[in-house]
Phi, psi and omega in degrees: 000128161335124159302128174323165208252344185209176188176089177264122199223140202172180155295060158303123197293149174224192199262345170248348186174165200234132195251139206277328200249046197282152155196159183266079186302144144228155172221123167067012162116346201245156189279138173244316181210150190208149207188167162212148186110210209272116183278190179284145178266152184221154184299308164262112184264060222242084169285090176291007159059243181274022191268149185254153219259079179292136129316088164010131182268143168264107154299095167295025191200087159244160150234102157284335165247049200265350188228106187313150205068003209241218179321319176063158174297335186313290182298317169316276179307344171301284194323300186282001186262353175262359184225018167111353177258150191240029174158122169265117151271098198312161200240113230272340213264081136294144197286130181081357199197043182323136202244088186222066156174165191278353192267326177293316166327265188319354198252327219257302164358277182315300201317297187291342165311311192303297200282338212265121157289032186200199217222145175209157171210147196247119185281133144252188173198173172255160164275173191267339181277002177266316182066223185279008198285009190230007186274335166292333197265008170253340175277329179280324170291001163127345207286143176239070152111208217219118177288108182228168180245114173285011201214139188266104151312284170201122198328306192273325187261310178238078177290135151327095175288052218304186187289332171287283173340305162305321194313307199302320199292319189284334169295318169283354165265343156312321180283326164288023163055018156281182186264141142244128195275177149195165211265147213234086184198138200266124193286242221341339194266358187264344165285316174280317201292313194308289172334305179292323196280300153349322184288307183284348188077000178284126189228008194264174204314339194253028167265351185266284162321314171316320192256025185223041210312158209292317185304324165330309175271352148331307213274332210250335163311309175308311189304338173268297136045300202273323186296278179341299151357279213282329172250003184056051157235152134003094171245119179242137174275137209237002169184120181237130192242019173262037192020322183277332160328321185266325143325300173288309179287351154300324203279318227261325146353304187274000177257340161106068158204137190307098164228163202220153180216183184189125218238113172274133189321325205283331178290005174247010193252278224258158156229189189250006174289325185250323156293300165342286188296301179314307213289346184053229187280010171287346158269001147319096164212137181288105015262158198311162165279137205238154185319137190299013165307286187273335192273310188309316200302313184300340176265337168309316174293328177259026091339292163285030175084333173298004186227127180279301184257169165240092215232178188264333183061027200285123183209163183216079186299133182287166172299357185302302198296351177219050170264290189004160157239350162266125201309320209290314239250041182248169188249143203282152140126165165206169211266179194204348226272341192277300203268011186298312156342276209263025187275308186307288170313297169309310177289296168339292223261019163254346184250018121123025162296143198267181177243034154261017166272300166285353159271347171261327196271316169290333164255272183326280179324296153317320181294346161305275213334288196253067158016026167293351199302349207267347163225003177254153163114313198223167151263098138216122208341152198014049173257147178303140185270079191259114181213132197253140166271137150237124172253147150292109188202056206294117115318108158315101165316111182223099179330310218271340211276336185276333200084341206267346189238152203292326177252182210241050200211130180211099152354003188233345192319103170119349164304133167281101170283127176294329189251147162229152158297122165243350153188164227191086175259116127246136181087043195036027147224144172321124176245341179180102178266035158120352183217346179224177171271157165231344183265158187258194184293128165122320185299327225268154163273149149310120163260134197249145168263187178279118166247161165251145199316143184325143180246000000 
């Protein structure tokens, strides 16, 4: 046999142990042989010595397009190709351009094949005046699930779902063996709680929990829960900033039903007595960020196993929109895609978490999650070779200082990070190489998932 085509040597991490004298073989793009002790010879050799050896990450949660003009997959993917993710899952909700039908689906594809340096799979959704009627033909154009909202953002770009209408949608993504996610906050109580914050006059960073209350996101958790139950899909929660989330998707595990949760990196960072009250609306994300309390509670869970994924919720708003000083009236989310790696990695290695924690919750799982496995997700033979280095190398963080991101702002500015990405492969080629993006708009593929025929 020939010498590999790549040849990576390091600590390498796996989703079960970490082999201290570790290495990564690729042939053709692909992982071939994985080992510890004296490695295999390659044409490319690259010894990273004690810095350690990932799997390439999946953000199971972007918006590249939530401001019309503004970032775009050119930039989404950059921000992820510097900070270790190797496949982004886009999100439906575009500005001007709900991705509920197979043809925009398959139109939003083509578009992000042009732009994306990284690898990307695409979420759809439905109009509530649609119902289930466009979802095979958005699973034959390619969607890796289906996104829905329990809370009307906005009728037309973030709609509401009611419940009958999910009943319908989860049933018909069930005969196709995909997920339906949904954004987890109870319209009505969220709607009364606003009004009383309106009443009160409160209008500075701590109107923003107030009007968004923990029981909200209880009620509409059970409720996809229940749905999900009832029609046998797939159910996931796609951001939980609560513990009884993690609880309730636990309960309904042990009763034999698929259900899934996902912990976005800021609710395990940031809280809201101290981040919140600095950051004003720059900390603005739906559902809120919560007393430091409720962050502890959430790494307990995710200790035990209780939370699948980890992900950024990443949108890059310009800054006009998350200035405001009346808190309600900043627009929710923030970007995240460079630091999800070493955001993830610091809480791991500061609570005495193995970083093999982070190959499950950042890879394996999602790749679980949006039926990628088959090529995604892991170091392990014949999985696409997708791999982030992380070196000890502690640092501050500063959004504007890399180049790599689209707005110059970050909710994280100024944290020490310990680990950083010193290269960044996919498919086996350098994508970043520790200081520049080096793949251009156009390297990234569509990824599709393996699904099985309509049942």
């Amino acid at each position: 046999m020939s010498d590999f085509d790549l040849v990576i040597t390091g600590r390498v991490v796996g989703t079960d142990r970490v082999r201290e004298r570790g290495y990564v073989a690729v042939r053709a793009g692909v992982i071939e042989r994985i080992g510890e002790g004296s490695p295999p010879a390659g044409r490319q050799h690259h010894d990273f010595g004690k810095a350690f050896v990932l799997p390439g990450a999946i953000d199971a949660q972007v918006h590249s397009r939530s401001q019309r003009g503004q970032e775009d997959f050119i930039w989404s993917t950059r921000s992820a190709a510097a900070g270790g993710v190797t496949t982004i899952v886009d999100m439906p909700y575009d500005d001007g351009n709900l991705i509920c039908t197979g043809e925009r689906l398959a139109r939003k594809a083509e578009e992000a094949g042009e732009q994306a340096r990284v690898d990307f799979a695409l979420y759809g959704t439905v109009h509530p005046k649609d119902g289930p009627k466009y979802i095979a033909e958005m699973v034959a154009a390619g969607a890796a699930g289906f996104k829905f909202s329990t809370f009307g953002t906005h009728p037309e770009r973030f709609p509401r779902i009611p419940p009958q209408i999910l009943h319908a949608c989860f049933t018909e993504i069930a005969r196709h063996g995909l997920i339906a996610g949904a954004h987890n906050e109870d319209d009505e109580t969220v709607r009364a709680a606003e009004a009383e914050v309106a009443r009160s006059g409160i209008t500075d960073y701590r109107a923003h929990g107030l009007s968004r209350p923990p029981i909200a996101e209880a009620l509409a958790t059970a409720e996809v829960y229940e749905i999900g139950a009832a029609t046998g899909c797939s159910s996931h929660i796609v951001h939980c900033s609560i513990s009884r989330g993690y609880e309730l998707c636990s309960a309904y595990r042990v009763q034999g039903h698929d259900t899934t949760i996902e912990a976005c990196v800021h609710y395990l960072v940031l809280d809201e007595e101290n981040d919140v009250a600095r950051l004003g609306g720059k900390a603005k994300i739906n559902p809120p960020i919560r007393p430091r309390k409720e962050v502890e509670s959430l790494w307990r869970h995710l200790a035990a196993g209780n939370v699948t994924v980890v992900s950024t919720d990443h949108v890059s708003w310009s800054e006009d929109r998350k200035s405001d000083p009346a808190m309600l009236k900043n627009s929710s989310g923030v970007p995240g895609l460079e630091v999800l790696y070493t955001l993830l990695l610091k809480g791991l290695l500061e609570r005495g978490l193995s970083p093999v924690w982070a190959a499950r919750l950042l890879a394996a799982n999602p790749a679980r999650l949006f039926r990628i496995g088959h090529r995604k997700g892991a170091l392990e033979l014949g999985r696409d070779a997708d791999i982030v280095v992380m070196a000890h190398d502690p640092r501050r963080y500063d959004a504007s200082a890399s180049g790599n991101n689209f707005v110059g702002w970050s909710p994280y500015e100024g944290i020490e990070l310990p680990y950083r990405p010193i290269a960044t492969f996919l498919r086996g080629e350098l994508v970043f190489d520790g200081a520049n993006v080096v793949s251009e708009p156009g390297h990234g593929r569509f990824v599709r998932p393996a699904v099985m025929a309509p049942r």
